[in-house]
C-alpha positions in Angstrom: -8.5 0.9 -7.8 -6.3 2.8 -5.3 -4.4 6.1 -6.0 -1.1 6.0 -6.8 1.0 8.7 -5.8 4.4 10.2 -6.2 6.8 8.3 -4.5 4.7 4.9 -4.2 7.5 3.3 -6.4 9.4 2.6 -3.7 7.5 0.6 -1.7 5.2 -1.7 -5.0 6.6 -3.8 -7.6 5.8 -2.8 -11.2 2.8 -5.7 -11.1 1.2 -3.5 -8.3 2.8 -5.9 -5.0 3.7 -4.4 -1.9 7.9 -4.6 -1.1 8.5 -6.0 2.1 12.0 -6.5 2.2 13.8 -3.6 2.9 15.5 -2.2 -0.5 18.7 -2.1 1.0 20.1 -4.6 3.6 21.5 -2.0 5.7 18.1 -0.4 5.9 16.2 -1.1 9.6 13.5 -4.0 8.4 11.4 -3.0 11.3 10.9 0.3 10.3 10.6 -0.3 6.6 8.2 -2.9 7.9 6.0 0.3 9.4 6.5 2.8 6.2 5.0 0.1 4.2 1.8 -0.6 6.6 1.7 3.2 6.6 1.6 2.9 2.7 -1.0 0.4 2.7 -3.0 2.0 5.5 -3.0 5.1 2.7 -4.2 2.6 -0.3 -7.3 1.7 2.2 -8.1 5.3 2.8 -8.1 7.1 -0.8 -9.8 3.2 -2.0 -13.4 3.7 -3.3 -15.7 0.9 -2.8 -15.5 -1.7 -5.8 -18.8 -3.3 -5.2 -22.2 -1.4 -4.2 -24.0 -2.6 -1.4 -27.5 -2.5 -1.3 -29.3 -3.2 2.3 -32.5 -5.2 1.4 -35.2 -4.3 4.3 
């Protein structure tokens, strides 16, 4: 399971979704496009791995 931070509420839904319409319709969708890859890209970095892999030789 990722980390959720302070401030993540704005970009997921209470069921854990990402938000990819803009919040407001005067709000640039290209940009919120990027804050929410950026939030994402953040998810993939502080994830830990769900499933160990084991190499068999």
């Amino acid at each position: 399971m990722s980390i959720v931070q302070r401030g993540d509420g704005k970009f997921q839904y209470s069921d854990g979704s990402h938000k990819w319409i803009a919040p407001d319709p005067d709000y640039d969708q290209e940009v919120w496009d990027e804050q929410v890859r950026q939030h994402k890209q953040c998810h993939l970095v502080n994830d830990q791995p769900k499933v160990r892999i084991q190499r068999l030789v």
